[in-house]
PDBQT receptor file of N, H, CA, C and O in Angstrom, charges set to zero:
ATOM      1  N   UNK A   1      -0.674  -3.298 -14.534  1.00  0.00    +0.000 N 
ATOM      2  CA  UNK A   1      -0.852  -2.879 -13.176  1.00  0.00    +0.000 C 
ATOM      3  C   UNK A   1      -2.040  -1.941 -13.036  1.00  0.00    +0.000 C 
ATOM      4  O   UNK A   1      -2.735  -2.025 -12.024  1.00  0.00    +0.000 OA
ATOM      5  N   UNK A   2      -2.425  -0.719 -14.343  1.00  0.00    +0.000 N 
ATOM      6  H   UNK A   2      -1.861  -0.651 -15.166  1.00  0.00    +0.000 HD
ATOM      7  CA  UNK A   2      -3.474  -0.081 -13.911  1.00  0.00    +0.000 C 
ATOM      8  C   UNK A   2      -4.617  -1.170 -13.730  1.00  0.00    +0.000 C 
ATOM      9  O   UNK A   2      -5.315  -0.953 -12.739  1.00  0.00    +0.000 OA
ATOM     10  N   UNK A   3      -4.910  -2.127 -14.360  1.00  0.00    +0.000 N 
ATOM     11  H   UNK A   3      -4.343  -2.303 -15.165  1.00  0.00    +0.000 HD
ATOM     12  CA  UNK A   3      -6.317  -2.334 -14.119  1.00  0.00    +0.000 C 
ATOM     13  C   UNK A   3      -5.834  -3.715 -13.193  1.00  0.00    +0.000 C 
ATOM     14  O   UNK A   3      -6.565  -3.543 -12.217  1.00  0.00    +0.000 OA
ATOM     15  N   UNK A   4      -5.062  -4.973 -12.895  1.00  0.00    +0.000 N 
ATOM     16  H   UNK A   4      -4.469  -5.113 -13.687  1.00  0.00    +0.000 HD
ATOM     17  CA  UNK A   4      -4.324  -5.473 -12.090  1.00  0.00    +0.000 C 
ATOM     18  C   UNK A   4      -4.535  -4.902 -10.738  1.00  0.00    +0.000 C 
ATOM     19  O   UNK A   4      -5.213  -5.669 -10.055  1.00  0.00    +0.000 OA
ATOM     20  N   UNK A   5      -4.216  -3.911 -10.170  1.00  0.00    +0.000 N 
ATOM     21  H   UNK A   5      -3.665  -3.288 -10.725  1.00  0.00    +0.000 HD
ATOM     22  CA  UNK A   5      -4.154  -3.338  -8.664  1.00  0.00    +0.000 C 
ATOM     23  C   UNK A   5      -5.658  -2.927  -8.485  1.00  0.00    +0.000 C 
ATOM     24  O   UNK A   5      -6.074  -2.921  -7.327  1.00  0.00    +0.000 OA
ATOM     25  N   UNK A   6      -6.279  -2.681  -9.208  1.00  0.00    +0.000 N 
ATOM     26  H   UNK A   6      -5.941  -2.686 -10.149  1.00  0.00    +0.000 HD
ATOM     27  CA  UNK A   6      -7.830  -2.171  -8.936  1.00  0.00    +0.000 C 
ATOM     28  C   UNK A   6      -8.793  -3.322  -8.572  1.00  0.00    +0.000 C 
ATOM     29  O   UNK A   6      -9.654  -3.321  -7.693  1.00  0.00    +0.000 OA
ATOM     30  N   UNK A   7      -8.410  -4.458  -9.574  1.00  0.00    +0.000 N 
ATOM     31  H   UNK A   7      -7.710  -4.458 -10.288  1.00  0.00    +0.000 HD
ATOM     32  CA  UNK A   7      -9.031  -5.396  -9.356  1.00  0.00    +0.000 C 
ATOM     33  C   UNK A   7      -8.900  -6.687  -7.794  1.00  0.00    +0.000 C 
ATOM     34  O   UNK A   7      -9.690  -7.407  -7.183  1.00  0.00    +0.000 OA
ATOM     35  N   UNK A   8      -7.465  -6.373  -7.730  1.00  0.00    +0.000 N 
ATOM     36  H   UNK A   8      -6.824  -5.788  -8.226  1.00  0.00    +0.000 HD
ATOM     37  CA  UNK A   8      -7.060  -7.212  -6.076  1.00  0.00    +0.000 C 
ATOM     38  C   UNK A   8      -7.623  -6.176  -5.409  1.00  0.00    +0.000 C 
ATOM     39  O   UNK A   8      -8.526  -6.859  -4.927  1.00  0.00    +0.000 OA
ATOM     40  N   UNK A   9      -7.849  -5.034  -4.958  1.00  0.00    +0.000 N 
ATOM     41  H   UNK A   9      -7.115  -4.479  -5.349  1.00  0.00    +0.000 HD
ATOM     42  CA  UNK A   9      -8.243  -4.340  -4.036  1.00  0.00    +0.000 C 
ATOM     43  C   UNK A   9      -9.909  -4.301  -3.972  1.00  0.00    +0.000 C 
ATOM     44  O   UNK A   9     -10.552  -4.304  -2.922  1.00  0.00    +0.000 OA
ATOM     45  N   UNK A  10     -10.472  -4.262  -5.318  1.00  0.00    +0.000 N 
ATOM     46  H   UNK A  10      -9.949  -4.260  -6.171  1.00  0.00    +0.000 HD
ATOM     47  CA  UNK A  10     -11.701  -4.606  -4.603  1.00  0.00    +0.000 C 
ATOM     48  C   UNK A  10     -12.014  -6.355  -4.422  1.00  0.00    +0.000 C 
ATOM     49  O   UNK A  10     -13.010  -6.823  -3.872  1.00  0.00    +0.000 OA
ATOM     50  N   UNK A  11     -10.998  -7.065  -4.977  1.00  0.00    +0.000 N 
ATOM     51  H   UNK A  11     -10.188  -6.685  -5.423  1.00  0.00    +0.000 HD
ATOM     52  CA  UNK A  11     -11.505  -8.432  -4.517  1.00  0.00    +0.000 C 
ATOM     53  C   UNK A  11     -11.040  -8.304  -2.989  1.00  0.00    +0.000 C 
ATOM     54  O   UNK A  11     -11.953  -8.591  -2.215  1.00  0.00    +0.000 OA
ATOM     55  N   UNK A  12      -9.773  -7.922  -2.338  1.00  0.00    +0.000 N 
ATOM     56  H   UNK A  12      -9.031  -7.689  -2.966  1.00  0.00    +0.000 HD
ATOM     57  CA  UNK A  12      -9.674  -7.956  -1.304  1.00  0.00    +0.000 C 
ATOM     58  C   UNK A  12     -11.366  -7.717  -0.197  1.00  0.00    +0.000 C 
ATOM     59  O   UNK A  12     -12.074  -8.401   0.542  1.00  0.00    +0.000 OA
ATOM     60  N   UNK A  13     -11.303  -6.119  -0.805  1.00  0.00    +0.000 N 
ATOM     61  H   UNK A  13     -10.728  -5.563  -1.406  1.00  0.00    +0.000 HD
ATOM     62  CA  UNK A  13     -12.626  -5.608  -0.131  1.00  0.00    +0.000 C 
ATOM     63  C   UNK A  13     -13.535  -6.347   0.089  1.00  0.00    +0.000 C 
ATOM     64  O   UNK A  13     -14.145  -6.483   1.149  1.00  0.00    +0.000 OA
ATOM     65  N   UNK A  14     -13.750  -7.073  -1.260  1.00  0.00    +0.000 N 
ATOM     66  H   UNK A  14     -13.254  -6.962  -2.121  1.00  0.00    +0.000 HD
ATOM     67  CA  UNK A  14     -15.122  -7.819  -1.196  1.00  0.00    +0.000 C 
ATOM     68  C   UNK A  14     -14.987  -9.206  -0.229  1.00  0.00    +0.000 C 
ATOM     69  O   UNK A  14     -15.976  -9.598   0.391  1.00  0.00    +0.000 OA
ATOM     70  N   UNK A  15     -13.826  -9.847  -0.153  1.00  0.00    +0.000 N 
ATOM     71  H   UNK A  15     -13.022  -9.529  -0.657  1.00  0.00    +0.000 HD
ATOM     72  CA  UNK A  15     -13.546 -10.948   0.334  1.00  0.00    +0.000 C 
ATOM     73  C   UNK A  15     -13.889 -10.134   2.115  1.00  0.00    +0.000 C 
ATOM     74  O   UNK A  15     -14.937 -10.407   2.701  1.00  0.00    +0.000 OA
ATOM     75  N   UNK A  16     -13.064  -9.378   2.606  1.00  0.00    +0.000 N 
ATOM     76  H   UNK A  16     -12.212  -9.157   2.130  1.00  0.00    +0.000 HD
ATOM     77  CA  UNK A  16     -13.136  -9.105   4.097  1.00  0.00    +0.000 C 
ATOM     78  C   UNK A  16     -14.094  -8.598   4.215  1.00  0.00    +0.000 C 
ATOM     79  O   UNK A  16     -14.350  -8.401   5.403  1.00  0.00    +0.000 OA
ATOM     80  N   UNK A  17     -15.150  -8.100   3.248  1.00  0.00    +0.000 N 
ATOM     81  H   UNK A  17     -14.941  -8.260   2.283  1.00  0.00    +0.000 HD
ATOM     82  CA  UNK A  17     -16.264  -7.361   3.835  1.00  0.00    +0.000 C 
ATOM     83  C   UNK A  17     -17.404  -8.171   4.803  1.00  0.00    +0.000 C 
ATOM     84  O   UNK A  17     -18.076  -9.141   4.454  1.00  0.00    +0.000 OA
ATOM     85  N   UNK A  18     -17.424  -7.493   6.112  1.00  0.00    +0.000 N 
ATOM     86  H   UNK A  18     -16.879  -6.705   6.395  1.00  0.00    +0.000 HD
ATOM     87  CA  UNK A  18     -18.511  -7.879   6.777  1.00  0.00    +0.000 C 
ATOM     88  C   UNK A  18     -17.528  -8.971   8.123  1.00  0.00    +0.000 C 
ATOM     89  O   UNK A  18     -17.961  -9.319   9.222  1.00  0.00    +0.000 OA
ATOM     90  N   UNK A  19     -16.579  -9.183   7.704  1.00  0.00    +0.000 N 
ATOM     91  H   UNK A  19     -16.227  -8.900   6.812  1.00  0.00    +0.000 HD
ATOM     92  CA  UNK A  19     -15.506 -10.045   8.346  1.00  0.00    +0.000 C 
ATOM     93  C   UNK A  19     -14.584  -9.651   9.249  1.00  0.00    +0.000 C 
ATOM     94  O   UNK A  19     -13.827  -9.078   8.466  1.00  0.00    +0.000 OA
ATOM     95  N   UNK A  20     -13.761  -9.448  10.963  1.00  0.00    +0.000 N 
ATOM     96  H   UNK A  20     -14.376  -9.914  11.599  1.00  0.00    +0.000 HD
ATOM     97  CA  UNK A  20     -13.251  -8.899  11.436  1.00  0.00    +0.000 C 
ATOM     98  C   UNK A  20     -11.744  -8.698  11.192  1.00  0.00    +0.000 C 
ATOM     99  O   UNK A  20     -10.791  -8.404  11.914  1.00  0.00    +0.000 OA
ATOM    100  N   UNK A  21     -11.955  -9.052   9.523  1.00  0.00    +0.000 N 
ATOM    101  H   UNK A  21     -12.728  -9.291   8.937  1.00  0.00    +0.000 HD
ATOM    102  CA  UNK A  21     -10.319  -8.413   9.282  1.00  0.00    +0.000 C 
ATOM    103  C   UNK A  21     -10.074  -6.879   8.502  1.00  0.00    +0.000 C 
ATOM    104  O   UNK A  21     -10.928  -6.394   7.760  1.00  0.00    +0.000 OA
ATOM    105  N   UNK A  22      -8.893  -6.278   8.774  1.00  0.00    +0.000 N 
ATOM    106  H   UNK A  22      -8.198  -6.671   9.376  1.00  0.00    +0.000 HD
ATOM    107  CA  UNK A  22      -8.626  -4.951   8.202  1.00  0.00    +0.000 C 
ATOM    108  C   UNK A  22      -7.972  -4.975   7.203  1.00  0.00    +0.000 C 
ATOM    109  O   UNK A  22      -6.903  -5.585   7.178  1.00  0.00    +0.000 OA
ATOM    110  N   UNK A  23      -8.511  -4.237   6.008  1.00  0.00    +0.000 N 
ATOM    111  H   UNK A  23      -9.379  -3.741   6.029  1.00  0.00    +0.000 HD
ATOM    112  CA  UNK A  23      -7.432  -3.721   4.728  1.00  0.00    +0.000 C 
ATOM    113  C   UNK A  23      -7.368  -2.596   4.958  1.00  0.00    +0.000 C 
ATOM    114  O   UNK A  23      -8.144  -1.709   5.314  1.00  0.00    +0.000 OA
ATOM    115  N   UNK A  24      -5.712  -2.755   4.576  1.00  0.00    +0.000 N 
ATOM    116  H   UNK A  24      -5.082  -3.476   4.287  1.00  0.00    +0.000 HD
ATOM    117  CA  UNK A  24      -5.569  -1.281   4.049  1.00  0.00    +0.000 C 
ATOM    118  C   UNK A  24      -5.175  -1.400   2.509  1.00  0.00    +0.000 C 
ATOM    119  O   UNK A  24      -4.457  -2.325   2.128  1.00  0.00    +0.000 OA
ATOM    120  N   UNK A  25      -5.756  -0.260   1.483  1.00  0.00    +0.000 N 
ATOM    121  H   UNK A  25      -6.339   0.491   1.792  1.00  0.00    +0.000 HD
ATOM    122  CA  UNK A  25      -5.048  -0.459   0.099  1.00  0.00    +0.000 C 
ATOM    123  C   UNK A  25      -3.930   0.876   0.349  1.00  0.00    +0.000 C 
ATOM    124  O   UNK A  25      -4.178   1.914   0.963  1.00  0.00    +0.000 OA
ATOM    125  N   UNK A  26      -2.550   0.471  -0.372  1.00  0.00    +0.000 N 
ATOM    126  H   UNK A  26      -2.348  -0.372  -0.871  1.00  0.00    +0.000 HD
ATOM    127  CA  UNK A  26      -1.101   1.427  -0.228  1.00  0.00    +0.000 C 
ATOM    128  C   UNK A  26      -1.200   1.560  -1.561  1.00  0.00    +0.000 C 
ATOM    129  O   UNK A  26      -0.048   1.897  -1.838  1.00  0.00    +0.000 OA
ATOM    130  N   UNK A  27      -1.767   1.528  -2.535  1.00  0.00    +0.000 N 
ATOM    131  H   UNK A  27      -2.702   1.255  -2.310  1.00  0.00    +0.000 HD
ATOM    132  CA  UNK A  27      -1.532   1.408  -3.743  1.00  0.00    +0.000 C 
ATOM    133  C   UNK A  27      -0.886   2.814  -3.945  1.00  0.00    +0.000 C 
ATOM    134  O   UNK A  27       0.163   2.860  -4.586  1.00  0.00    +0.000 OA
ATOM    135  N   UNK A  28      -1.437   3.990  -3.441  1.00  0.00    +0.000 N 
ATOM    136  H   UNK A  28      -2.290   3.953  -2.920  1.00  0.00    +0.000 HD
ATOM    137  CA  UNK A  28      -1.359   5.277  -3.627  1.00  0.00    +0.000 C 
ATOM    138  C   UNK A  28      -0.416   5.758  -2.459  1.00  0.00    +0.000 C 
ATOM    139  O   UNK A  28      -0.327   6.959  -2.200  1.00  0.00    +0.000 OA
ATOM    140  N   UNK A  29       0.233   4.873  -1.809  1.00  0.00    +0.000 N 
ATOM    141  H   UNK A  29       0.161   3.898  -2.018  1.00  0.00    +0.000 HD
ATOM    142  CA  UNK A  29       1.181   5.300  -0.792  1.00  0.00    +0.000 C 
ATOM    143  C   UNK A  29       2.260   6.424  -1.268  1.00  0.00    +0.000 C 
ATOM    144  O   UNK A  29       2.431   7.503  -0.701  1.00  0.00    +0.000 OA
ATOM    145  N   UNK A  30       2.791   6.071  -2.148  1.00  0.00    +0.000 N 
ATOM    146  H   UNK A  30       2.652   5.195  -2.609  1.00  0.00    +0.000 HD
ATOM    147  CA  UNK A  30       3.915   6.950  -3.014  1.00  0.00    +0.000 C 
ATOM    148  C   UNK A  30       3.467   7.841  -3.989  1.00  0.00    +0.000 C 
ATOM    149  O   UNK A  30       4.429   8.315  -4.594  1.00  0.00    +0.000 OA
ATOM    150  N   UNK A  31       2.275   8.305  -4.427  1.00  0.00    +0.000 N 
ATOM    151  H   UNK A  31       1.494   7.920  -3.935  1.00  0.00    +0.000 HD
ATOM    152  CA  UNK A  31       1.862   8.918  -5.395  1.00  0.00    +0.000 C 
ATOM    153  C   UNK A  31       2.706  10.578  -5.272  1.00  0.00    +0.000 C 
ATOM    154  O   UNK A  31       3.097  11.250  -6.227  1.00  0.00    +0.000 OA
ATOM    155  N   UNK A  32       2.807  10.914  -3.850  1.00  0.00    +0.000 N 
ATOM    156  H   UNK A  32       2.489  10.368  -3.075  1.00  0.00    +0.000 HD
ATOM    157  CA  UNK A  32       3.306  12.437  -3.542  1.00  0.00    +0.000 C 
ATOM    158  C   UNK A  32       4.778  12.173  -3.622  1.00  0.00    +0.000 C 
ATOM    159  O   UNK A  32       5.722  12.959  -3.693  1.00  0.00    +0.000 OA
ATOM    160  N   UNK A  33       4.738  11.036  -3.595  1.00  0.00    +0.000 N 
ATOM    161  H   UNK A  33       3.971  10.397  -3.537  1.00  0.00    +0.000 HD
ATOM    162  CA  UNK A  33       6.622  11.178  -3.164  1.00  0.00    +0.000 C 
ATOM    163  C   UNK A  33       7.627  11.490  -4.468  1.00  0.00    +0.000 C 
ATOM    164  O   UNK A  33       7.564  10.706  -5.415  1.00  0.00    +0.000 OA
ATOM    165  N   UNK A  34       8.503  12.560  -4.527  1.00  0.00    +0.000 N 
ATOM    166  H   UNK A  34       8.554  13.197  -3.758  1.00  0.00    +0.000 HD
ATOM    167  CA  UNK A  34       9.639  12.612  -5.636  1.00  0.00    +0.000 C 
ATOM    168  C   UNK A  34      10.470  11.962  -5.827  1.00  0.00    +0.000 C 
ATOM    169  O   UNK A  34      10.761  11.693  -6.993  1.00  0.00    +0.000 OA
ATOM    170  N   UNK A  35      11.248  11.405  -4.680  1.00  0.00    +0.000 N 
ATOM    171  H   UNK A  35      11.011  11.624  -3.734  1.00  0.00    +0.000 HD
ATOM    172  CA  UNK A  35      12.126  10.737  -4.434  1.00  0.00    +0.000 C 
ATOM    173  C   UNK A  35      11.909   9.389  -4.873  1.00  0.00    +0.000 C 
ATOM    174  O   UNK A  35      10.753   8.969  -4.923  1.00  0.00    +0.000 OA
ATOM    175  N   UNK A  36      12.874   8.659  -5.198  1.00  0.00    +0.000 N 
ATOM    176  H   UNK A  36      13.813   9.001  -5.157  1.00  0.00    +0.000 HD
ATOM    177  CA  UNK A  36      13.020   7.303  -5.637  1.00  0.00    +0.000 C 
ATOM    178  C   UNK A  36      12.515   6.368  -4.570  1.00  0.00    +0.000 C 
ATOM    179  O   UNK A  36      13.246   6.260  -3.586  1.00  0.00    +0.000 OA
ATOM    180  N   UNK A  37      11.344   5.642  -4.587  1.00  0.00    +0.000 N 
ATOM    181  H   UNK A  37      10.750   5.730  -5.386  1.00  0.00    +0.000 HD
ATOM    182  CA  UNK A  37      11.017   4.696  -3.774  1.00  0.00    +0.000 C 
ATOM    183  C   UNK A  37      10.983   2.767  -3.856  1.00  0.00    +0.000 C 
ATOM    184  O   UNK A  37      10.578   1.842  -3.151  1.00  0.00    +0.000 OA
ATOM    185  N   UNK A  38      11.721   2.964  -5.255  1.00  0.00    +0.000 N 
ATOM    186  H   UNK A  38      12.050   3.715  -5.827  1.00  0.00    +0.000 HD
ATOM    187  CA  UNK A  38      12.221   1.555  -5.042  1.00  0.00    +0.000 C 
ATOM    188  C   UNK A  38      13.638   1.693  -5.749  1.00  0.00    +0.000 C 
ATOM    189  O   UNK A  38      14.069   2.464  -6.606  1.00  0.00    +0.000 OA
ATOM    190  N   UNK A  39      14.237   0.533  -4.975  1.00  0.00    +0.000 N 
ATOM    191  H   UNK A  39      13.887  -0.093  -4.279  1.00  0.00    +0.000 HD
ATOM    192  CA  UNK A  39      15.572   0.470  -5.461  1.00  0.00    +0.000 C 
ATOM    193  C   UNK A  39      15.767  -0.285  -7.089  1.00  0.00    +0.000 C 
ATOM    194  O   UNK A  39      16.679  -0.041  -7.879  1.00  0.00    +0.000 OA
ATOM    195  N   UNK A  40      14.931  -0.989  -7.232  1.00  0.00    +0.000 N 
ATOM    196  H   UNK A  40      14.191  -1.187  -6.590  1.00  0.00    +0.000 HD
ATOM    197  CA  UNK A  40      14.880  -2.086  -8.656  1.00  0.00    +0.000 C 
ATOM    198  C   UNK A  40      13.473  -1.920  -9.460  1.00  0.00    +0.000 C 
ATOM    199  O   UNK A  40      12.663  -1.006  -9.310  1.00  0.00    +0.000 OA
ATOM    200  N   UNK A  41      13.362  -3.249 -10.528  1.00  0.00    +0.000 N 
ATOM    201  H   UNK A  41      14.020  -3.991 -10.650  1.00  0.00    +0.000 HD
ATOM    202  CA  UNK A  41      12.164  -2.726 -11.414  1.00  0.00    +0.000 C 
ATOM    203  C   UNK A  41      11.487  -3.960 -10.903  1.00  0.00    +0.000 C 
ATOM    204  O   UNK A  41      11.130  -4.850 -11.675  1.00  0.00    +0.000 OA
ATOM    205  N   UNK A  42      11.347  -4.006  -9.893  1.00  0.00    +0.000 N 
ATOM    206  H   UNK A  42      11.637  -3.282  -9.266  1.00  0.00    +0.000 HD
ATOM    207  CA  UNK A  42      10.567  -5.109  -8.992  1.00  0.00    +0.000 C 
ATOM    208  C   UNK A  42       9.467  -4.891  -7.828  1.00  0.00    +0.000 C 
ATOM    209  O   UNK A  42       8.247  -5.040  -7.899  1.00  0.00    +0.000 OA
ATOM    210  N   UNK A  43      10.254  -4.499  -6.754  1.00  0.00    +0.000 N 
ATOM    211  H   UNK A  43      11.245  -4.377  -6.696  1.00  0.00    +0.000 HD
ATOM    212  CA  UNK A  43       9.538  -4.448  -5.951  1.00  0.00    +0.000 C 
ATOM    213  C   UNK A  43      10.298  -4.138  -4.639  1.00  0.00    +0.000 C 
ATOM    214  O   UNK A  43       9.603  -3.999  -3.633  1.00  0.00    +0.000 OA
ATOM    215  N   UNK A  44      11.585  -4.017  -4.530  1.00  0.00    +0.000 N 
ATOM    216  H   UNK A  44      12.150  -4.130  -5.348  1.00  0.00    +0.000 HD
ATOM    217  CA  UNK A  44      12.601  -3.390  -3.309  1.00  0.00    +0.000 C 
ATOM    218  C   UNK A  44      12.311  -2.178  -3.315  1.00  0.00    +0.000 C 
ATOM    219  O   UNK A  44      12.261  -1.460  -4.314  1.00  0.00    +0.000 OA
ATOM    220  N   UNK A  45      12.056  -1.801  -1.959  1.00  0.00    +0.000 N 
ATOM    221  H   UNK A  45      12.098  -2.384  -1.148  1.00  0.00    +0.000 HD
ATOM    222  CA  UNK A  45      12.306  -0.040  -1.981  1.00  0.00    +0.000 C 
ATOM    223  C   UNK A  45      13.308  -0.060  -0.998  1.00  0.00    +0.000 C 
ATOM    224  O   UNK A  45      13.691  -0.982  -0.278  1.00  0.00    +0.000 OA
ATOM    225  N   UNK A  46      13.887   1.820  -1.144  1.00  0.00    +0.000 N 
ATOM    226  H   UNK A  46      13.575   2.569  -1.729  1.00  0.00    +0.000 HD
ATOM    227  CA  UNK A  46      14.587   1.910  -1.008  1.00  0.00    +0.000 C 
ATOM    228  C   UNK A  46      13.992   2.670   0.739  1.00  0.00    +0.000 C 
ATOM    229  O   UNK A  46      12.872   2.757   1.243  1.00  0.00    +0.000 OA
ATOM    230  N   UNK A  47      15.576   3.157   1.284  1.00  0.00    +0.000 N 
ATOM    231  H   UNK A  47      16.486   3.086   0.874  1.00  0.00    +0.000 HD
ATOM    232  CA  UNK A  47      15.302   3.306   2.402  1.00  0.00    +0.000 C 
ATOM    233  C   UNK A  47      13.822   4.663   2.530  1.00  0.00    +0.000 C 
ATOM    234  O   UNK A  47      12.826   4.508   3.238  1.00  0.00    +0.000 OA
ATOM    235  N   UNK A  48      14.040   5.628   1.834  1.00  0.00    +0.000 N 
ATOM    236  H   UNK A  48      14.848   5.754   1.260  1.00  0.00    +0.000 HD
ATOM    237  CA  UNK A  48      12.811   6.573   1.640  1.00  0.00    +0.000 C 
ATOM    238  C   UNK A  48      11.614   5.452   2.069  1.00  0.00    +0.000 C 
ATOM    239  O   UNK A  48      10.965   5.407   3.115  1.00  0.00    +0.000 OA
ATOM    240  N   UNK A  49      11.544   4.364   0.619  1.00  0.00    +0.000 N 
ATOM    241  H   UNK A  49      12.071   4.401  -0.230  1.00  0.00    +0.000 HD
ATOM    242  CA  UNK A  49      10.185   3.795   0.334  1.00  0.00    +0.000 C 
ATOM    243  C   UNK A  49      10.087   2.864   1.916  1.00  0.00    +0.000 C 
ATOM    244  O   UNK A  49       9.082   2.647   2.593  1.00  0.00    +0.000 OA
ATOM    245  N   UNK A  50      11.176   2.545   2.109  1.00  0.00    +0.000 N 
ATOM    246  H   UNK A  50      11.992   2.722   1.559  1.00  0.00    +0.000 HD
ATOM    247  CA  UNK A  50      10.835   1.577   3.778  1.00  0.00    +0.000 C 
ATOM    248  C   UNK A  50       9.916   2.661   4.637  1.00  0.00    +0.000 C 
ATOM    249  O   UNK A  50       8.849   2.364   5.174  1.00  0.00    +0.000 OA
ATOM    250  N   UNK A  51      10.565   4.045   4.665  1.00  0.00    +0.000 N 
ATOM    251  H   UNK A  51      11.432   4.287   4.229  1.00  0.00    +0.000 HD
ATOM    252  CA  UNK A  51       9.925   4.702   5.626  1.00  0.00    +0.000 C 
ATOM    253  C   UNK A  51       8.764   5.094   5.438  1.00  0.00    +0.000 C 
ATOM    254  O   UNK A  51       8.079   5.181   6.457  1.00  0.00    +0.000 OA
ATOM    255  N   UNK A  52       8.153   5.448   4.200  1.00  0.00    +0.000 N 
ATOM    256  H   UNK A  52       8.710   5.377   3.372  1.00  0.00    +0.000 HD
ATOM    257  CA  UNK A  52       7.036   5.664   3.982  1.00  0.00    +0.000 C 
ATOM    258  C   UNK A  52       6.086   4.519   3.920  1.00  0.00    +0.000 C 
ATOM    259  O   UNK A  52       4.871   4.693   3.826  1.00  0.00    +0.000 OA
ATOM    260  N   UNK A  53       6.485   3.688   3.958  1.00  0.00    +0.000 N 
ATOM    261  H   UNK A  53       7.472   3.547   4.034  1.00  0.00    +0.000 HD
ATOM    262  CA  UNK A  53       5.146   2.637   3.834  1.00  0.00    +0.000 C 
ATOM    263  C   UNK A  53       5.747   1.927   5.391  1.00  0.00    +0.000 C 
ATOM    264  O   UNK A  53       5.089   0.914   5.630  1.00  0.00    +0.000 OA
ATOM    265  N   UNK A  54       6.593   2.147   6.260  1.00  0.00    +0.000 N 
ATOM    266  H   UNK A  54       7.127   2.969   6.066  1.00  0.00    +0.000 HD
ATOM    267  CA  UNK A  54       6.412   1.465   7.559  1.00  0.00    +0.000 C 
ATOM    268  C   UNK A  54       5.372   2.779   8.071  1.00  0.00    +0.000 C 
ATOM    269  O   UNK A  54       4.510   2.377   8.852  1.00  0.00    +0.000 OA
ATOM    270  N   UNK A  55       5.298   4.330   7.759  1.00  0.00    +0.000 N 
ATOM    271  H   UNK A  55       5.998   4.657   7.124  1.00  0.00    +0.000 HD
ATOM    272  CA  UNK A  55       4.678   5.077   8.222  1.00  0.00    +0.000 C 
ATOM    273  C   UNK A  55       3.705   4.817   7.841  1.00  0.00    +0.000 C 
ATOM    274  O   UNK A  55       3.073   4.912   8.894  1.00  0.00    +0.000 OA
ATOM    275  N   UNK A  56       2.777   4.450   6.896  1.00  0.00    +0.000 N 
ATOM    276  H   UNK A  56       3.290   4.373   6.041  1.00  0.00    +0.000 HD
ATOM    277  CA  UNK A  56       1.647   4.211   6.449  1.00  0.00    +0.000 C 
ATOM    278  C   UNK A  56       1.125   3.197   6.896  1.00  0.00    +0.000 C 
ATOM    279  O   UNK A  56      -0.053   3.472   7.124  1.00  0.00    +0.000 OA
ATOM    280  N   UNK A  57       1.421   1.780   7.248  1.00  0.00    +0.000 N 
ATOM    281  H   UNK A  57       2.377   1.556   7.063  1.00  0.00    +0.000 HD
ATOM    282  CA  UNK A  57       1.344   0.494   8.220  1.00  0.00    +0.000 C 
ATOM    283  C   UNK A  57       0.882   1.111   9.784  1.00  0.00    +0.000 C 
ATOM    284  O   UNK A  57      -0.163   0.718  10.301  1.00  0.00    +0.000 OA
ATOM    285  N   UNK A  58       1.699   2.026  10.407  1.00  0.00    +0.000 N 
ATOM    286  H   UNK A  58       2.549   2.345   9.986  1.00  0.00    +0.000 HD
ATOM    287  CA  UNK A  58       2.060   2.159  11.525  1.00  0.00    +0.000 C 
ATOM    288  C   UNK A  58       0.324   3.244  11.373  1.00  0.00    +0.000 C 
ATOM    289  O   UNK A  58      -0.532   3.105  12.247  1.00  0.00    +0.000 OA
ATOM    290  N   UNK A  59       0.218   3.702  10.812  1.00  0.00    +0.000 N 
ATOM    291  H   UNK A  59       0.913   3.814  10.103  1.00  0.00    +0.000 HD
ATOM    292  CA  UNK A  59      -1.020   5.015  10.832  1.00  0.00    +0.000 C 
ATOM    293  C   UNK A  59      -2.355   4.307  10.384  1.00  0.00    +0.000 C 
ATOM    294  O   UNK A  59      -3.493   4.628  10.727  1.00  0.00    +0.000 OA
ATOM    295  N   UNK A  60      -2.020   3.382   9.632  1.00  0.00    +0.000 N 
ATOM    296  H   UNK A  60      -1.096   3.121   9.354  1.00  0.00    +0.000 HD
ATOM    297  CA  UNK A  60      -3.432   2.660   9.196  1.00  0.00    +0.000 C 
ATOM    298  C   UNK A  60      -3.795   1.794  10.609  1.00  0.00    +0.000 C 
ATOM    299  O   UNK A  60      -4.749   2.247  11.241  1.00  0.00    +0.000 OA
ATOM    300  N   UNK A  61      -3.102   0.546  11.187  1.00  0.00    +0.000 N 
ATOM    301  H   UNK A  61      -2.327   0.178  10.673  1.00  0.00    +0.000 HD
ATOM    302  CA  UNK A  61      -3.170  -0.110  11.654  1.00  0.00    +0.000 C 
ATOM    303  C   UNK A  61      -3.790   0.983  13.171  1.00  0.00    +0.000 C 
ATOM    304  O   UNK A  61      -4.903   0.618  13.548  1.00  0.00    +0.000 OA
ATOM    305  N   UNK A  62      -3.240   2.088  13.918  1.00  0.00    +0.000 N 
ATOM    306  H   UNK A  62      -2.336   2.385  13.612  1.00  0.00    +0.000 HD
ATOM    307  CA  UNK A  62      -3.399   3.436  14.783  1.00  0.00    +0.000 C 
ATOM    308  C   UNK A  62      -4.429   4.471  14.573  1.00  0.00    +0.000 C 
ATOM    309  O   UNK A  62      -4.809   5.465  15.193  1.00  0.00    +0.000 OA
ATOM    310  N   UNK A  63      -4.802   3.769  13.269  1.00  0.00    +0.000 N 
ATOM    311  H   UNK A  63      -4.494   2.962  12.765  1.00  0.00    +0.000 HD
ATOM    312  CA  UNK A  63      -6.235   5.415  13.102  1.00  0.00    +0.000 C 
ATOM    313  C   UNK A  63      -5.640   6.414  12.952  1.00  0.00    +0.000 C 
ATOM    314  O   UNK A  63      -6.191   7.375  13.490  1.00  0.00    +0.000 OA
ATOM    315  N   UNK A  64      -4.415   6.703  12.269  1.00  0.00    +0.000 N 
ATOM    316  H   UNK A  64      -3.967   5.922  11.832  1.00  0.00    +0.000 HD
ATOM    317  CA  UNK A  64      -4.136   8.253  12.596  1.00  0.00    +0.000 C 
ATOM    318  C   UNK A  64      -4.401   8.649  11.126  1.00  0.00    +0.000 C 
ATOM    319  O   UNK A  64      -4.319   9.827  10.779  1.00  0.00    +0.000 OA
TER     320      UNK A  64
């Protein structure tokens, strides 16, 4: 995953660049958080992780 997530995000970048679509990278969405943000060793989060990344969706997509 370290070098995995670096590499989709700048292919993302590079793919939309110049193009009228928006990325956002979340990779670092949870980096502050203590609390448990997924429920499994997959990819479910838990209710915390719902809220923080619907807040992060909701602020990227809003400019805030």
């Amino acid at each position: 995953m370290e070098k995995g997530y670096p590499a989709l995000v700048a292919a993302a970048q590079s793919a939309f660049a110049g193009r009228r679509i928006r990325f956002f990278d979340a990779t670092h969405v949870f980096d502050r958080e203590p609390r448990a943000v997924y429920m499994d060793n997959c990819c479910h989060y838990t209710l915390t992780g719902n809220r923080i990344m619907a807040d992060f969706i909701a602020k990227s997509i809003l400019g805030n």
